[in-house]
C-alpha positions in Angstrom: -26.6 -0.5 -40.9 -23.4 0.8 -40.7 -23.7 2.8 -37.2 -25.5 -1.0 -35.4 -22.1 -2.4 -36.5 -20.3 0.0 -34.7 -22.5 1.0 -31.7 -20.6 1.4 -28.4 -20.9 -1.2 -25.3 -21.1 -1.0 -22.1 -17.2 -0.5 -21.0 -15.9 1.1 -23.9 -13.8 4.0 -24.4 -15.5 6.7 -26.3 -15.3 10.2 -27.7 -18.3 12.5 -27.2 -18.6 15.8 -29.0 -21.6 17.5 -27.0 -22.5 21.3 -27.0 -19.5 21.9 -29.3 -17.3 20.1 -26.2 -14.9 17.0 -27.2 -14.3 14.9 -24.0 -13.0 11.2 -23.7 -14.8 8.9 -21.2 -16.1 5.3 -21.1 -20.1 4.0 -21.4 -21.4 3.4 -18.0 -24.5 2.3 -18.7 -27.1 1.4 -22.0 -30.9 2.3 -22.1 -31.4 1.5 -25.6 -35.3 2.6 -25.6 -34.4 5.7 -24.4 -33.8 9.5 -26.5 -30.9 9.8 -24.5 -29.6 5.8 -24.3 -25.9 6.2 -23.0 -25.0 7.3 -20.2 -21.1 8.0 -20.3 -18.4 8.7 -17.2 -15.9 11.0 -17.7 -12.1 10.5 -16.1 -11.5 14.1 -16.8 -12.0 15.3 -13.4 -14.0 18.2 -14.8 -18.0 18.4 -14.2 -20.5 17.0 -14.6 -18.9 13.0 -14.4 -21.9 11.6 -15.4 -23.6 12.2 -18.1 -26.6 11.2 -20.6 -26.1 11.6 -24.0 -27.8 10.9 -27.3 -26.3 8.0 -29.6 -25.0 10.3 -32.4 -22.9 12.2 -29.4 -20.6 9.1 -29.4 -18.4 7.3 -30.8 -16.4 4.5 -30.3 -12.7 6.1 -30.1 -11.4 3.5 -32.5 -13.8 5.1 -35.0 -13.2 9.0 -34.7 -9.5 9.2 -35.3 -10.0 13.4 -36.8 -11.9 14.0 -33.7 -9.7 12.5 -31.2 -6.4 14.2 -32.8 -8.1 17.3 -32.0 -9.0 16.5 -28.8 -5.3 15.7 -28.1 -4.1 18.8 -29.7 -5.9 21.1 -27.3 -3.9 23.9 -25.8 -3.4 22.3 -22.0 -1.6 19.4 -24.2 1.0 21.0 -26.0 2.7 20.0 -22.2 3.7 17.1 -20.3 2.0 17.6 -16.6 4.8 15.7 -15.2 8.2 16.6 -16.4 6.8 20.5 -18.0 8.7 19.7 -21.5 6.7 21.0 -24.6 5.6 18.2 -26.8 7.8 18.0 -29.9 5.3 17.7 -33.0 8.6 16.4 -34.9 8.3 13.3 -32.7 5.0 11.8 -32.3 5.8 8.7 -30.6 6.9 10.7 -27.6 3.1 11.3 -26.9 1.0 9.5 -25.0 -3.0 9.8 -23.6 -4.9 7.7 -21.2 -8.2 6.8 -21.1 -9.0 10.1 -18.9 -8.1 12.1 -21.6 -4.8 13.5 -19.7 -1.6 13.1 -22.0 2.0 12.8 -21.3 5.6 11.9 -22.6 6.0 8.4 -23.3 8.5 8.3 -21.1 7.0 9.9 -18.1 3.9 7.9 -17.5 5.7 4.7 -18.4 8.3 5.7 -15.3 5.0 6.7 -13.2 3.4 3.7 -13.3 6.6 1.5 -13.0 7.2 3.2 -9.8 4.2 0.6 -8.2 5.7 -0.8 -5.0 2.8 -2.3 -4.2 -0.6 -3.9 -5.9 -0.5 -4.4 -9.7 2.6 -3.2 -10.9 0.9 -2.2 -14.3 -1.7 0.1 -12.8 -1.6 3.0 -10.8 -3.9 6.3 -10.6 -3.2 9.0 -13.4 -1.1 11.8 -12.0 -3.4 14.4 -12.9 -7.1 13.4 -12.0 -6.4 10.1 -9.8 -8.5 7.4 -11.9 -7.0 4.2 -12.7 -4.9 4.0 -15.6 -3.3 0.7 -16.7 -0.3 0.3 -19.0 -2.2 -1.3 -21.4 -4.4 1.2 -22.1 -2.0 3.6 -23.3 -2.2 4.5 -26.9 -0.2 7.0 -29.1 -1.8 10.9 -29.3 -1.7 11.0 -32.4 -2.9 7.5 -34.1 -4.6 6.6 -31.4 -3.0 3.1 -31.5 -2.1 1.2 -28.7 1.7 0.7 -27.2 2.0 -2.1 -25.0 0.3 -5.8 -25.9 0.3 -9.2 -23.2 1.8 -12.4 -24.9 1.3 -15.7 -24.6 4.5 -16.9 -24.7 5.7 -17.6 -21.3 9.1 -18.6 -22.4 10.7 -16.3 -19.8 9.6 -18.6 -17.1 10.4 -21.7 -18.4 11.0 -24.2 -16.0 10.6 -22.3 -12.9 9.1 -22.9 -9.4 8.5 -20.1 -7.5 7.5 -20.8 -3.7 6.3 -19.0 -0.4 9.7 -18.0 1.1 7.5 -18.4 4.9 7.4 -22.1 4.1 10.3 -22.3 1.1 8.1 -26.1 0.5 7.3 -27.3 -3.1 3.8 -28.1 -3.1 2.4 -25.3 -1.1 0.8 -23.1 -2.7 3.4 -22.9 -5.4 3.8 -21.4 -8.9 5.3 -23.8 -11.6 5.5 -23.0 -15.1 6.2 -25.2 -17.4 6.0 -24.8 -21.6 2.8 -23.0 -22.3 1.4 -23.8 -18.9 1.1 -22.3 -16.1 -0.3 -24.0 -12.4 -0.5 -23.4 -8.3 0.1 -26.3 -6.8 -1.4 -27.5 -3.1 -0.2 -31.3 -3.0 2.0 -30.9 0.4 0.4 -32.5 3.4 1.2 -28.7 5.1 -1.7 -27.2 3.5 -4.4 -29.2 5.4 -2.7 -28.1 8.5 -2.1 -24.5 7.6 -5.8 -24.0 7.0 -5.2 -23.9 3.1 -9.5 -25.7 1.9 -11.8 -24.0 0.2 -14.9 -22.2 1.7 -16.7 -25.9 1.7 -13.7 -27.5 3.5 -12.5 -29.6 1.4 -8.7 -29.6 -0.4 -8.0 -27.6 -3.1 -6.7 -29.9 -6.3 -3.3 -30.5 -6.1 -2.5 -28.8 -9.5 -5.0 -25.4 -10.4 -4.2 -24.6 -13.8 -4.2 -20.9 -14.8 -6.4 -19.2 -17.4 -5.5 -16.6 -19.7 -1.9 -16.6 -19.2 0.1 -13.9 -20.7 3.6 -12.4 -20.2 4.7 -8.9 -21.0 8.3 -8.3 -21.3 8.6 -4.5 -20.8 7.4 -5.2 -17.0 8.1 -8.6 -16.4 5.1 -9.4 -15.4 2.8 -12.4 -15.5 -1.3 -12.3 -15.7 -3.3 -15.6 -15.3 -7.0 -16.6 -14.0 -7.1 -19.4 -11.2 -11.1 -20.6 -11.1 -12.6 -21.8 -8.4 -16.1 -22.3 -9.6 -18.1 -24.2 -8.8 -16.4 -24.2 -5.3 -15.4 -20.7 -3.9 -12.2 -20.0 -1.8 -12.5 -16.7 0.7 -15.7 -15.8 -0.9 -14.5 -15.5 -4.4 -14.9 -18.1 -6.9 -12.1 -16.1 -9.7 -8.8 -15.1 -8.6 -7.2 -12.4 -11.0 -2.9 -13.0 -10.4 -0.9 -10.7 -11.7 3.3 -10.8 -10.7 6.1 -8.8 -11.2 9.5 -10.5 -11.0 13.2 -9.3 -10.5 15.3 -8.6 -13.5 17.1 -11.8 -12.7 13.8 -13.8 -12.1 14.8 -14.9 -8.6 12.4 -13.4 -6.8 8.4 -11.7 -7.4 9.3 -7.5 -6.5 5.2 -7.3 -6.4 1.8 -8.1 -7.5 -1.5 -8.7 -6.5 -4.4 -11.3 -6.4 -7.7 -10.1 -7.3 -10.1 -11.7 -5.5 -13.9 -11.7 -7.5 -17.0 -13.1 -5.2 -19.3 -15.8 -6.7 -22.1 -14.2 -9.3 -24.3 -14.8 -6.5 -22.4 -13.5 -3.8 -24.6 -10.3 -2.9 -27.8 -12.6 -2.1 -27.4 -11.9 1.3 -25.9 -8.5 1.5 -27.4 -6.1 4.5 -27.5 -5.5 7.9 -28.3 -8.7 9.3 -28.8 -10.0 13.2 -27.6 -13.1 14.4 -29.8 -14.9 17.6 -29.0 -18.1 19.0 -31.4 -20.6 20.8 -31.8 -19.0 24.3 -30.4 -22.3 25.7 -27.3 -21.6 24.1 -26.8 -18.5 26.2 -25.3 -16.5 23.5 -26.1 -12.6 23.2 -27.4 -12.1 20.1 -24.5 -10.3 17.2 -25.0 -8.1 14.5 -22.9 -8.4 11.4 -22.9 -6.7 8.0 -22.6 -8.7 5.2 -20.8 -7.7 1.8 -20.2 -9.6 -1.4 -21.0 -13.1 0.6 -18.4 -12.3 3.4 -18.6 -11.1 6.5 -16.6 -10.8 10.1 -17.8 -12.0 13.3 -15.7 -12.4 16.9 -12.5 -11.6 14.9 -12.8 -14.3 11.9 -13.9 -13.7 8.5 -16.2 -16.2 6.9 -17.8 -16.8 3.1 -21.0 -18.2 1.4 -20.6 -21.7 -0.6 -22.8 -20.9 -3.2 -22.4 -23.7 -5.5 -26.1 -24.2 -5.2 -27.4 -20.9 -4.9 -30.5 -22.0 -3.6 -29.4 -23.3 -0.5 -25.9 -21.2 0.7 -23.9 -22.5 3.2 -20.6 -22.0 5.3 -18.2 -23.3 7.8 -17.3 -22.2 10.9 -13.8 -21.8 11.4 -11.1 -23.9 13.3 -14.5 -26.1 14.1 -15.6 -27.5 10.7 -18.9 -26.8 11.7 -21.4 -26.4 8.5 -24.2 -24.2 8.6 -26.7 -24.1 5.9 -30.5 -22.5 4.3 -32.9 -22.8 2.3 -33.3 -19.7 0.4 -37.1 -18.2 -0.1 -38.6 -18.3 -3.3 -39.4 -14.4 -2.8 -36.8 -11.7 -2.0 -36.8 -11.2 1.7 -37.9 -7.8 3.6 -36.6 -5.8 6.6 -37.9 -7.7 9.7 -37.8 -11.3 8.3 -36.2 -14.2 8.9 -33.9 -16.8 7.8 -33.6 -20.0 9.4 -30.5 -22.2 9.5 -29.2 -25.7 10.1 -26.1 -26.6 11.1 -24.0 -29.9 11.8 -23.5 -28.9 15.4 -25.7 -30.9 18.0 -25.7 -28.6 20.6 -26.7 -26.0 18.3 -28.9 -27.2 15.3 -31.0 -23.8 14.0 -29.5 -20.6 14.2 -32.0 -17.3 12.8 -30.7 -14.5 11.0 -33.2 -11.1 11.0 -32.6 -9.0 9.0 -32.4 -5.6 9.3 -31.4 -3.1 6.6 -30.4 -4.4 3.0 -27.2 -3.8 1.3 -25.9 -0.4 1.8 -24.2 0.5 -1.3 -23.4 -1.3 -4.4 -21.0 -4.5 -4.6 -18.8 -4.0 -7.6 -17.8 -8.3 -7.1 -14.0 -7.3 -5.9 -13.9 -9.4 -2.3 -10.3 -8.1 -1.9 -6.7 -8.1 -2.5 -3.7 -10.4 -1.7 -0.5 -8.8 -2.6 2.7 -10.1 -3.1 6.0 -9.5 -2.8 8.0 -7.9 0.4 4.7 -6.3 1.6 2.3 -9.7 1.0 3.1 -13.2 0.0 6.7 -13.4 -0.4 7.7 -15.5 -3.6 11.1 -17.0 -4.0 12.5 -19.0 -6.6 13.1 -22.6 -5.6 16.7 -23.2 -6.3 18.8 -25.7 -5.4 23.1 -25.6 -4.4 24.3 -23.4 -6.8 28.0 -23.9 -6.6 30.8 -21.6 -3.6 30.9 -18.0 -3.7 34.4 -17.2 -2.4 34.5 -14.0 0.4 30.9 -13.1 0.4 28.1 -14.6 2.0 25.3 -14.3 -0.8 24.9 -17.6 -3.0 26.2 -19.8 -0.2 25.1 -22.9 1.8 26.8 -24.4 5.1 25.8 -27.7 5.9 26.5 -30.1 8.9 27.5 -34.2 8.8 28.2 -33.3 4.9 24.5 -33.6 4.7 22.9 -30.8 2.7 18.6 -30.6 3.6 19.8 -31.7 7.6 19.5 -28.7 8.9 21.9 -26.7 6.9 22.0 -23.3 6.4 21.5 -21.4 2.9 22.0 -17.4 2.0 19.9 -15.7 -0.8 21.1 -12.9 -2.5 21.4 -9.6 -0.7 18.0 -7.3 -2.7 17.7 -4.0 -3.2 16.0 -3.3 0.3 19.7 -3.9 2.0 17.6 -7.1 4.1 19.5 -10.5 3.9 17.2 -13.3 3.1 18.1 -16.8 3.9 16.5 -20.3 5.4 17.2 -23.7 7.3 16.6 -26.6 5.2 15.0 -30.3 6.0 14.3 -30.9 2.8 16.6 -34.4 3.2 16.3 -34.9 7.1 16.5 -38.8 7.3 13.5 -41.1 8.3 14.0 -41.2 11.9 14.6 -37.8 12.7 11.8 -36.8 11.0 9.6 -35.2 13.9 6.3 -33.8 13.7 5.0 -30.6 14.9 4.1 -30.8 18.5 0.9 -29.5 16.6 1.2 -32.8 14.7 1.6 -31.0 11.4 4.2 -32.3 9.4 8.1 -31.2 10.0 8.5 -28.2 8.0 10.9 -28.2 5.1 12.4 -24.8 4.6 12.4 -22.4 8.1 13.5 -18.6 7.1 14.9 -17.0 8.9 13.7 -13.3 10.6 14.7 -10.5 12.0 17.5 -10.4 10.2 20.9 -8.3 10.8 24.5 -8.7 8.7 27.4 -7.4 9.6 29.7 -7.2 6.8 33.1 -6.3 8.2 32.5 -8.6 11.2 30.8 -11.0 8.7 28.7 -11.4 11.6 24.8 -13.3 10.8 22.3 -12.4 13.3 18.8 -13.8 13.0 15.6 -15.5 14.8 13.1 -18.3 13.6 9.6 -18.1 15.6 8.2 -21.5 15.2 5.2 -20.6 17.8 4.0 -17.6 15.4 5.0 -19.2 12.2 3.9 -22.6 12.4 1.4 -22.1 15.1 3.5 -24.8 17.2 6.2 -25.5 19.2 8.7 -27.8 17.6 11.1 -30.6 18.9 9.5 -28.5 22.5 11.4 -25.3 20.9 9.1 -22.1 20.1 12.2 -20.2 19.2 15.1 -19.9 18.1 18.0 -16.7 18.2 21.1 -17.7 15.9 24.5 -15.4 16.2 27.0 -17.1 13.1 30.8 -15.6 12.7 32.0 -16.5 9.7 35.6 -17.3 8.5 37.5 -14.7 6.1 36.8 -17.1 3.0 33.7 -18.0 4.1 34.5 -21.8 4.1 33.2 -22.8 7.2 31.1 -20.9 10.0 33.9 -19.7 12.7 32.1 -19.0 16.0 28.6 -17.6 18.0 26.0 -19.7 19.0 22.2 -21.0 18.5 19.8 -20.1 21.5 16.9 -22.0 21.8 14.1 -21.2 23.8 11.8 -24.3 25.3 8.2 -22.6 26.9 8.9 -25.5 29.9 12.0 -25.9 29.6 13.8 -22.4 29.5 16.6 -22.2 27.2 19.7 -23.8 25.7 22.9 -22.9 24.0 25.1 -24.4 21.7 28.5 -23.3 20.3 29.4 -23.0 16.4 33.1 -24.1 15.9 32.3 -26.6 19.2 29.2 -28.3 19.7 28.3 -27.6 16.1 30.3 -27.8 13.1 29.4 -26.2 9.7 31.7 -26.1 6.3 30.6 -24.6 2.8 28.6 -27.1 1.1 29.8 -26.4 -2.6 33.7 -25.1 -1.7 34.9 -28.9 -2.6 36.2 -27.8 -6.1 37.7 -24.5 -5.1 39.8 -25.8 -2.1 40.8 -28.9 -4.8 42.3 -26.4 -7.3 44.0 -24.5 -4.4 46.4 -27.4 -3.9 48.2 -27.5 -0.8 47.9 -24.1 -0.2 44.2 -23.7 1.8 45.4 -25.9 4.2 48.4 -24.1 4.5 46.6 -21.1 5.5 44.1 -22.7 7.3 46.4 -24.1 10.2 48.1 -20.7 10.1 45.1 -19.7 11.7 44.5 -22.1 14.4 41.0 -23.7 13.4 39.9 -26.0 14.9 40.5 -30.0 13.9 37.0 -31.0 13.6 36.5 -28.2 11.0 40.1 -29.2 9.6 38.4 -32.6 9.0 35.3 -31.8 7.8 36.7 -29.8 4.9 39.0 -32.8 3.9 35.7 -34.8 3.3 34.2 -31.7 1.3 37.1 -31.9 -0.7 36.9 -35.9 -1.3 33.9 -36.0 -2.1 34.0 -33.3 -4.7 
């Protein structure tokens, strides 16, 4: 009675003590009707990995604390692999195994797996045999207990809005958290445009609520579920988010999306080829199909399986949808699938297929990462107040409008690059021009290519509207910007914005001339500098436009 209570599952950690040899793995697999039922991997990196093994072999490692001390004590584990100190037996905390078996200093693995730059920042492969270890697997050598737990309370993210610094726009695919709650939002008009539907075309809701949200403080990361299901978006129907944020929460360092296919996704997986009606005049293709997604003439495409019975797709850029009827039987090398599709010209395409799937599907589609190397996350902020001789923190506007084209600075990171955008958040009514694409305006441009000069306080930078946006805009497709600023950094001194017009050619226009740009926020520091900014100022010869413009900064403050 006892031992059914506590039989292992599938997926759990267990000890086995086999021909007098104790070795930690997990239970692969569970053939209950057989002598030998589990069938157990081992992370050891020793032979043989896999391996059957009779039921009173194994043991739940929650269950054989006496056994697993031992196992920890062995003679290789008197030393940490990675730093070479002997293990004090005075300080047990310090002592720490993975779910391979291997065991370190606290310290050590903790500082091996926070050096992720990329991916999920709470898992990378164990130093010693290379299999995935994740921080919250780690428990104590010597209790067995483990050291780090997820939390519900999301309290360190209170109130916060996190946003693609590419578009910088509210409402595009952005993160809000709010109390207890956590949501990606897809209301701007932008995501339509920028091809942001799910696999069956349609809009994603305008609020996604995450799942299973927790927060751990020790990494400051965040893990939540966004479901798709029914509806599937790039063949998966559960995305798995985890993200890492700066210790002063203004930006996501890294993470990773986890992208799992549909439960039915692998009803289709093979070697598969594609033939046309010969009146088309298409040469037939042959494409390989994996987890429900497959490439073809450079796009990717998914299976809609919200009815399983009859999958479907859409062709890309055309909103063409193709569909079948699935066969009630499973279907054999040499047969055929017929399909419809929405397209006049081309109503029944066949699929033959050819070989079936080649290995086995483990559900993963694939992985979106984030941070510097993936989806760049920014928090949204708004004015923030003047930051006196540096350029970090600050915005310059023009016509004491800030959102018309003004210019704001993020701080500088650890990578050295300075990070900054063009705002049109507040653009009026009727200079509100579309895309020549006739996708909306965009709100927040960043800029690229970036380049600061601090003794020259010199800004270089470029925005590419033709590769970002996909269109040219106001007939521009880019834009180079050279910005001098002033020692105090009240107002932008000199250099020039060059844009470049495909039919056109290009134009210049002067800073400190045809364009003229003052600290948005320096109203009330020049205020409690009296008499004496302006003193300083004329010393230097600026120009009067500026002169005035900083006046009206300071009124209005």
């Amino acid at each position: 009675m006892g031992t059914a209570l506590i039989r292992p599952r599938v997926g759990d950690i267990v000890l086995v003590n086999r021909l007098n040899t104790i070795r930690v793995g997990h239970i692969f697999a569970d053939d209950q009707e057989q002598q030998l039922p589990f069938l157990v991997r081992f992370d050891d990196g020793l032979d043989p990995e896999l391996c059957w093994c009779e039921a009173e072999e194994v043991k739940k490692l929650e269950h054989c604390e006496k056994e697993f001390r031992e196992y920890c004590c062995r003679e290789e584990d008197h030393q940490c692999p990675i730093c070479f100190a002997v293990f004090d037996e005075q300080e047990a905390d310090c002592r720490v195994v993975t779910p391979c078996g291997h065991t370190f200093c606290r310290e050590c693995i903790e500082r091996a797996l926070a050096a992720c730059q990329t991916g999920d920042p709470t898992e990378r492969p164990c130093p010693i045999c290379r299999q995935t270890v994740s921080l919250f697997s780690l428990q104590m050598a010597t209790t067995g207990q483990r050291i780090h737990f997820l939390s519900a309370d999301l309290s360190a993210l209170e109130g916060s809005v996190f946003v693609l610094r590419s578009h910088g726009e509210v409402g595009f695919a952005s993160f809000h958290f709010e109390g207890t709650t956590a949501y990606i939002s897809h209301s701007s008009m932008r995501c339509r445009w920028a091809g942001l539907v799910l696999d069956n075309g349609t809009r994603p809701p305008e609020r996604q609520f995450l799942e299973k949200t927790f927060w751990h403080e020790g990494s400051r990361t965040f893990h939540g579920e966004l479901t798709w299901s029914p509806d599937t978006w790039y063949g998966a129907e559960r995305w798995r988010v985890v993200m890492q944020f700066s210790a002063d929460f203004t930006y996501v360092t890294t993470g990773v999306m986890k992208l799992r296919s549909h439960k039915n996704a692998c009803l289709l997986d093979g070697l598969w080829r594609v033939e046309y009606p010969s009146e088309s005049g298409r040469s037939p293709v042959v494409i390989r199909v994996q987890g429900g997604m497959w490439e073809m003439r450079g796009s990717r495409y998914w299976l809609t399986l919200t009815d399983p019975s009859k999958p479907c797709f859409v062709w890309r850029g055309l909103g063409v949808v193709q569909t079948c009827q699935m066969p009630p039987t499973a279907l054999a090398e040499g047969d055929c699938l017929l399909w419809t599709t929405t397209d006049t010209e081309m109503p029944q395409i066949t699929w033959r297929k050819l070989q079936g799937p080649h290995d086995r599907y483990d559900r993963i589609v694939f992985y979106k990462l984030l941070g510097p190397n993936g989806f760049e996350y920014v928090k949204h902020q708004e004015l923030q107040g003047f930051r006196p001789k540096q350029l970090f923190g600050n915005s310059f506007m023009q016509d004491l409008e800030v959102g018309v084209e003004s210019f704001h600075f993020e701080e500088l990171r650890e990578d050295q690059v300075v990070r900054g955008y063009i705002s049109y958040e507040r653009m009026p009514k009727e200079r509100q021009e579309p895309m020549e694409n006739g996708a909306p305006a965009p709100v927040r441009v960043p800029f690229e290519k970036t380049d600061w000069n601090k003794e020259s306080r010199t800004f270089i930078a470029e925005v590419d509207f033709l590769r970002h946006y996909s269109s040219t805009w106001r007939g521009v497709s880019t834009a180079t910007y050279k910005i001098v600023f002033d020692p105090d950094f009240l107002y932008i001194e000199s250099g020039f914005v060059k844009s470049t017009r495909p039919t056109l050619g290009s134009t210049q226009q002067s800073f400190g001339q045809d364009l003229i740009y003052v600290n948005a926020a320096a109203g009330p520091y020049l205020r409690s500098q009296g008499e004496s900014w302006r003193r300083a100022l004329r010393g230097r010869v600026v120009p009067k436009r500026i002169l005035e413009s900083l006046e009206l900064v300071v009124e209005a403050s």
